[in-house]
N, C-alpha and C positions, 0 to 999 in steps of 0.2 A: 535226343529230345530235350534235356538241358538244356541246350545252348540256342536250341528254338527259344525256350520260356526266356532265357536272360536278352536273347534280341526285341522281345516282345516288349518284356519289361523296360527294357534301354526306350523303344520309340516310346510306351506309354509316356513316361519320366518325361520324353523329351518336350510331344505334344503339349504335356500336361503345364510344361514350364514356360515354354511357347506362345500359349493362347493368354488371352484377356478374360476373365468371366465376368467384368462388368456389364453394364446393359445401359446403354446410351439413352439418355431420355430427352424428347424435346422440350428446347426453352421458347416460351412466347415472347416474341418481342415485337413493342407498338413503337409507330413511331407518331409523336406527340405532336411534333412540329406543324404538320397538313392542317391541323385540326382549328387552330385559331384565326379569325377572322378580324379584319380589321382592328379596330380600338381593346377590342376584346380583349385584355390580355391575361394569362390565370398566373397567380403568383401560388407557389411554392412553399410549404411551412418545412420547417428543419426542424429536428426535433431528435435529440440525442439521450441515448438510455445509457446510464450505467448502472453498477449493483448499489448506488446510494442517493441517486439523484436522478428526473428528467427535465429536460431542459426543453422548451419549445420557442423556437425564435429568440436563442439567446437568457430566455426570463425561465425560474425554476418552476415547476406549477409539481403538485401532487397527484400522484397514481386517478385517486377518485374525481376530481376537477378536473383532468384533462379532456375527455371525453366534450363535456360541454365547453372546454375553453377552442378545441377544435370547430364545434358548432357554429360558436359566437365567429370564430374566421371565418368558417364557410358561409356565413351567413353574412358581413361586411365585406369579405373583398372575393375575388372567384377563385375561393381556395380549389383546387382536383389534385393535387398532388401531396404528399409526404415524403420527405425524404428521411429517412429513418438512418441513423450512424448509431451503430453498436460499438461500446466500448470492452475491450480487451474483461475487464472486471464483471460485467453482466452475465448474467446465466442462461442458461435455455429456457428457463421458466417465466423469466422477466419478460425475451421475447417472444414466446407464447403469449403472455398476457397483453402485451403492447400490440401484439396484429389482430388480438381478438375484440380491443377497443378498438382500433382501426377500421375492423373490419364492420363495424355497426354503423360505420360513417359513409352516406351514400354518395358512389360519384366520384371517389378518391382512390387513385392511384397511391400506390404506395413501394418505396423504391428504398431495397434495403443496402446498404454503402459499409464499409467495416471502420 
């Protein structure tokens, strides 16, 4: 009867080391391209977070001003997209708060790059 229990135990161990327990989740993915028509063409803002600074197209703007300085884009050229570069020094909090001003922005793609 031992040596049942320790064969039993051996395949458990072995299953158990065997299998994956992750859970594959699906990613959405669009493609951008189809969508533009003639002259139309949507330009892209860049906009980089780290733990001391964000930077939007190159120029530094403040947490509270960003929001509207996005507007003022979208509203002069046909901003739809974000590209968001996170830097190594940023926290998970900084990027919480930056997709939730994003997210108030309608019509915008947002594309997070490391």
């Amino acid at each position: 009867m031992t040596s049942l229990i320790d064969v039993i135990f051996l395949l458990l161990l072995f299953f158990m080391l065997s299998s994956t327990f992750s859970k594959f989740a699906d990613v959405e993915l669009s493609a951008t391209g189809g969508r533009s028509t003639g002259a139309q063409t949507t330009v892209p803002a860049f906009l980089k977070l780290s733990a001391d600074r964000i930077l939007l197209n190159g120029i530094e703007v403040e947490k509270d001003a960003l929001a509207g300085e996005l507007e003022r884009l979208q509203a002069d050229t046909r901003l739809n997209a974000v590209i968001l570069s996170v830097a190594p020094t940023a926290n998970a909090q900084q990027l919480v708060d930056m997709l939730l001003v994003l997210r108030k922005l309608p019509d915008i793609n947002v594309q997070i790059v490391k």
